[in-house]
N, C-alpha and C positions, 0 to 999 in steps of 0.2 A: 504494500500500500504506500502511498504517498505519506511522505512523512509530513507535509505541510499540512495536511487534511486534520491532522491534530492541533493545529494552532489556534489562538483566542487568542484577545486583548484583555490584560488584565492589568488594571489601573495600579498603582502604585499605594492608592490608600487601602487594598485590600490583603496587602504583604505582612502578617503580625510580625514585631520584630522582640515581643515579649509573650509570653503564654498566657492564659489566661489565670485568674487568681480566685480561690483556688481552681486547681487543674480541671477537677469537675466539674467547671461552671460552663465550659465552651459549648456551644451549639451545635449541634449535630443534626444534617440534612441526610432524611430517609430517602433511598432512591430504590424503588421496585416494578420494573417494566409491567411486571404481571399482577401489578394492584392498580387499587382506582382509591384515592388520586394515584398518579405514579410517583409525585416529592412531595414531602410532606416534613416541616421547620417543627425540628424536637431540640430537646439539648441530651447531652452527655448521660446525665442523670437520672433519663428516660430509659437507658439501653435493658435491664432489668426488664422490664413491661415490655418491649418490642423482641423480644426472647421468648421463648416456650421453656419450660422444665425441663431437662431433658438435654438440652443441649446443652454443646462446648466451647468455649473460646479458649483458644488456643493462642499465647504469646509467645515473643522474640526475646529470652534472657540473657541475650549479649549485653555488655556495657559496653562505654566509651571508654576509651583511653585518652591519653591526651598525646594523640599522634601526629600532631604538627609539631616540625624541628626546625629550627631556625641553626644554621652551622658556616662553617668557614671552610670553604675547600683551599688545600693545598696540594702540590703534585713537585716532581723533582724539580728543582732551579728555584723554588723560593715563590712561584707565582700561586697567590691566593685570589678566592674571591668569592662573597657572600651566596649562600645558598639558600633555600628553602624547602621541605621537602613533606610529604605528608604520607606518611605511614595508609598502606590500605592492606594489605594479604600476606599475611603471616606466612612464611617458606617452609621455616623449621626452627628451632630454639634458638640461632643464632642470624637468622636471613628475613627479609620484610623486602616483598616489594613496594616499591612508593612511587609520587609523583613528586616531581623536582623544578622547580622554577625558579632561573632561567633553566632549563635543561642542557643549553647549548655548553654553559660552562662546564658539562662533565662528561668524563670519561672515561668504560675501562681501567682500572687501577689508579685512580683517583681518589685522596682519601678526606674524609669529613669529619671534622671536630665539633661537636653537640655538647650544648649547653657548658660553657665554658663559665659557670658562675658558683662554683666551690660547693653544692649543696650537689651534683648529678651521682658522684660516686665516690672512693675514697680519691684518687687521682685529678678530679676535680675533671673528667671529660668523661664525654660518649664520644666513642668513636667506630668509624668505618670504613668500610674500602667498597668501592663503586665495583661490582663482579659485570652487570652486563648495564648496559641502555640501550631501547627502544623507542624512538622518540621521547616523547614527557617522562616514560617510565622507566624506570631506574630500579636493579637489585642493587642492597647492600648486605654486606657480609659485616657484623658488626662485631667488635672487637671482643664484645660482652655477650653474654649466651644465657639462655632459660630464665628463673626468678632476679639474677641476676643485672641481667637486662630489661626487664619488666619494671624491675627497682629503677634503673636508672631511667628509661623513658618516661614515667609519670615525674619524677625529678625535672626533667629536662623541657617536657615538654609541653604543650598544652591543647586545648580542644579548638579542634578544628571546624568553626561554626558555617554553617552553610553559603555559600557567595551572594546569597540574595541577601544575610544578613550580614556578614560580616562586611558586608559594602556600603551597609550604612552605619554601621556601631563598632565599636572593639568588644572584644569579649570581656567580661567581667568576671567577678566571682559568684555571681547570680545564675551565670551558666554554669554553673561546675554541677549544681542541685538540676537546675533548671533542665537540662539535657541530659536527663536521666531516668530514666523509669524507676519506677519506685522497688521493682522485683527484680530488678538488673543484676548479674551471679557471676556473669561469664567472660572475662577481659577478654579486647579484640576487635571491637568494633567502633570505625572510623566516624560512623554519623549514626545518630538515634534512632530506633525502631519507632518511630513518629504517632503512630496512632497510640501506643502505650503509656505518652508521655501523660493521657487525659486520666489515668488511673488512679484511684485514691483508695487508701482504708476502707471508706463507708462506701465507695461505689463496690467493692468486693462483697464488704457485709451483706450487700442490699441485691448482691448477682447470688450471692451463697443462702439467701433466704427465699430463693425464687429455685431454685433446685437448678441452676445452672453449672458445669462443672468447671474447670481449671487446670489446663494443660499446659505444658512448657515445653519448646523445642529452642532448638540457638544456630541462628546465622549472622557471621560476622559482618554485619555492613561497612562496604568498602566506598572509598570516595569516588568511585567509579559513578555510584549511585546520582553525583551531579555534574559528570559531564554530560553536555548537550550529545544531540543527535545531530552529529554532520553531513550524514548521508541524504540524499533525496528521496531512496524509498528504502523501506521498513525494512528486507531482504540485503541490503547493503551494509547495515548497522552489526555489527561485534559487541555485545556486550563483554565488561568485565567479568570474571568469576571471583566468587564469594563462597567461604568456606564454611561449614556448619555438619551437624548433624541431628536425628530423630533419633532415639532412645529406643529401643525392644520395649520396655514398659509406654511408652508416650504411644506408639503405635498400635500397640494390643488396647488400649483406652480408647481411641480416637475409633477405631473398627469397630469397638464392642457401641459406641454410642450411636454408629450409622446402622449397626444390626439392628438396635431394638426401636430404629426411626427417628433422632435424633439429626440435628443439624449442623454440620463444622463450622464453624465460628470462626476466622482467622482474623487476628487484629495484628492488621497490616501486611504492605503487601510482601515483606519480609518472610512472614510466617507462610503465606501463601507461595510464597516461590519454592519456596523448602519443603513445602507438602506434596506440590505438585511435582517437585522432581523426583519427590520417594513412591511416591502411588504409581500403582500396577495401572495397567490399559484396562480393568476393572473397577478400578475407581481402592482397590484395598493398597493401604499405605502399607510399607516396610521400612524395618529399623535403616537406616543409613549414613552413610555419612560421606563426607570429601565436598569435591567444588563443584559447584553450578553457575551455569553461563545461561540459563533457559528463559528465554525472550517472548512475551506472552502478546498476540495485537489480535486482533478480532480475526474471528477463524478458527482461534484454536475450541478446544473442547476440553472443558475441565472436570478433571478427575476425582478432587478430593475436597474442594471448599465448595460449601452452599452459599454461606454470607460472608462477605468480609464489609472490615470496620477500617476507616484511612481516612487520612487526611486530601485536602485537595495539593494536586499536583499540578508541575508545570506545563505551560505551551508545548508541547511537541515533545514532550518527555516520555520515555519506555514507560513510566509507569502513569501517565496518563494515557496509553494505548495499552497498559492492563486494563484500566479500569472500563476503558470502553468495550474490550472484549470480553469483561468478567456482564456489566450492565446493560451492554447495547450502547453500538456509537451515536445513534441519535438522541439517546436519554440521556448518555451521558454529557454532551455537546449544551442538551438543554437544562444537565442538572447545574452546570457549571456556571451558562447565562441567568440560571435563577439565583444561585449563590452569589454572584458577581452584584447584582442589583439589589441583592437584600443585604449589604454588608459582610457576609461569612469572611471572614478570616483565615488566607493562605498560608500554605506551607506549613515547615517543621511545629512553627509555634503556633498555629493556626487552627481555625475550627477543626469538626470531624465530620464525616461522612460514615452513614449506614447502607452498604450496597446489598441488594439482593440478585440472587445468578439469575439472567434472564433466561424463560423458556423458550424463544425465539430462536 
């Protein structure tokens, strides 16, 4: 498909560049082809009552790290020069692929000194050696390896907030809480499980009084998640891959709830991607684990979520061509123009959306 065919205008005042307070209070637009009406303005708080018994939402328990590095490359004869880089897929205990900006300044056996401010480790440095580059992207082999490393990169470095927002604010200490799920377990992941961020204590109290259940799987979202699509149609586009796994117990749960009629609930499209890459061409999930690159645009045919819960997405984004393929592209095109005119609140920080799979 044409990737343009995903595009909107979307005004500037409708970007949050703070979450809502508390997180439970943000508004949530129901979109379901196969009701009447088809969008219908609830909030967060509502999700309880737009649930049956019986069913499961399923979350994203990776956390953030603080995977932006700011360093100093050096190489033989003395020439330095400032780097940037931003941690996205974990290699192995001692390796991270990343993005690097400028990229042009590195190369092959080039080495980078991180956090150079007497708190990163006993030596007062993080450091590495540049192993390959692929345009933007850049392995590093870092000097420091497993807990060791994990020590020093939260030392060193810090969260890497989305380019719609960090283009207009610096990061603060507000975002250390703020960009975080409240059930977050799992170090690894570059940018927030978004829809999860609206989660509170009593919104669980009040899902676990309604007999809904609570599942966990974990994929590491990688910053790949916000580059644009540069290709012109859909078929051209490469996704990043992102690493994660389903659990033998998380899988045997999530089957036994579809057996007895029950709903898959995926909050966000994290969770959804991760489901959908472990479920058989019968729709039954298995345990699994490794990288997924699975690119979702209207066409496909989904195996293993009924509902998903998300935020709204950008112009021409992968994951605004999930949702149209999870919704329907013309409901979704029109849920988007009604959110845009009622106020909803975009992106990371931004309202939520209740999608239901269309029978179409």
């Amino acid at each position: 498909m044409r990737v343009n065919l995903f595009d909107f205008d979307l005004p500037d005042e409708n970007i949050a560049l703070r979450p809502a307070n508390p997180r439970d209070s943000a508004r949530m637009l129901v979109v379901n082809a196969n009701a009447d009406p088809v969008l219908s303005d609830n909030g967060v708080l509502d999700l309880p009552d737009l649930l049956q018994p019986g069913d499961a939402l399923v979350f994203n328990d990776t956390k953030v790290i603080p995977a932006q590095l700011e360093g100093l490359r050096t190489r033989e004869g003395g020439v330095g020069a400032s780097v940037s880089v931003t941690l996205h897929m974990r290699v192995d205990a001692s390796r991270w692929k990343a993005f690097a900006r400028p990229a042009k300044r590195l190369k092959p056996g080039d080495r980078i000194q991180f956090g150079h401010t007497g708190e990163t480790c006993m030596l007062g440095t993080l450091d590495a050696t540049v192993e390959a580059r692929d345009e933007a992207e850049v392995t590093l082999l870092f000097d420091l390896s497993g807990p060791a490393l994990d020590e020093a990169i939260f030392s060193a470095g810090h969260i890497p907030l989305p380019p719609y927002i960090a283009a207009k604010r610096a990061e603060d200490e507000k975002d250390k809480a703020d960009y975080q799920t409240i059930y977050a377990r799992e170090n690894g992941a570059v940018a927030a499980p978004t829809a999860g961020l609206h989660f509170t204590p009593r919104l669980f109290e009040a899902l676990d009084k309604r007999g809904i259940e609570r599942h966990f799987v974990t994929l590491h979202v990688g910053a790949g998640t916000f580059l644009p699509v540069k290709a012109d149609d859909t078929a051209d586009h490469k996704m990043h891959e992102e690493r994660g796994y389903v659990s033998a117990e998380t899988a045997a749960a999530l089957n036994a709830v579809r057996a007895r009629g029950g709903r898959i609930v995926s909050v966000g499209t994290t969770s959804l991607r991760l489901l959908e890459s472990a479920a058989r061409e019968d729709g039954v999930i298995e345990p699994w684990s490794g990288a997924t690159d699975i690119f979702i645009t209207p066409g496909y045919r989904f195996r293993a979520i009924d509902v998903l819960m998300t935020n709204f997405h950008l112009p021409k984004s992968t994951l605004f061509m999930l949702v149209s393929a999870f919704a329907g592209f013309e409901t979704m095109h029109a849920a988007y123009e009604h959110a845009i005119e009622n106020g909803y609140r975009f992106y990371s920080y931004g309202d939520s959306s209740l999608l239901f799979r269309t029978n179409r």
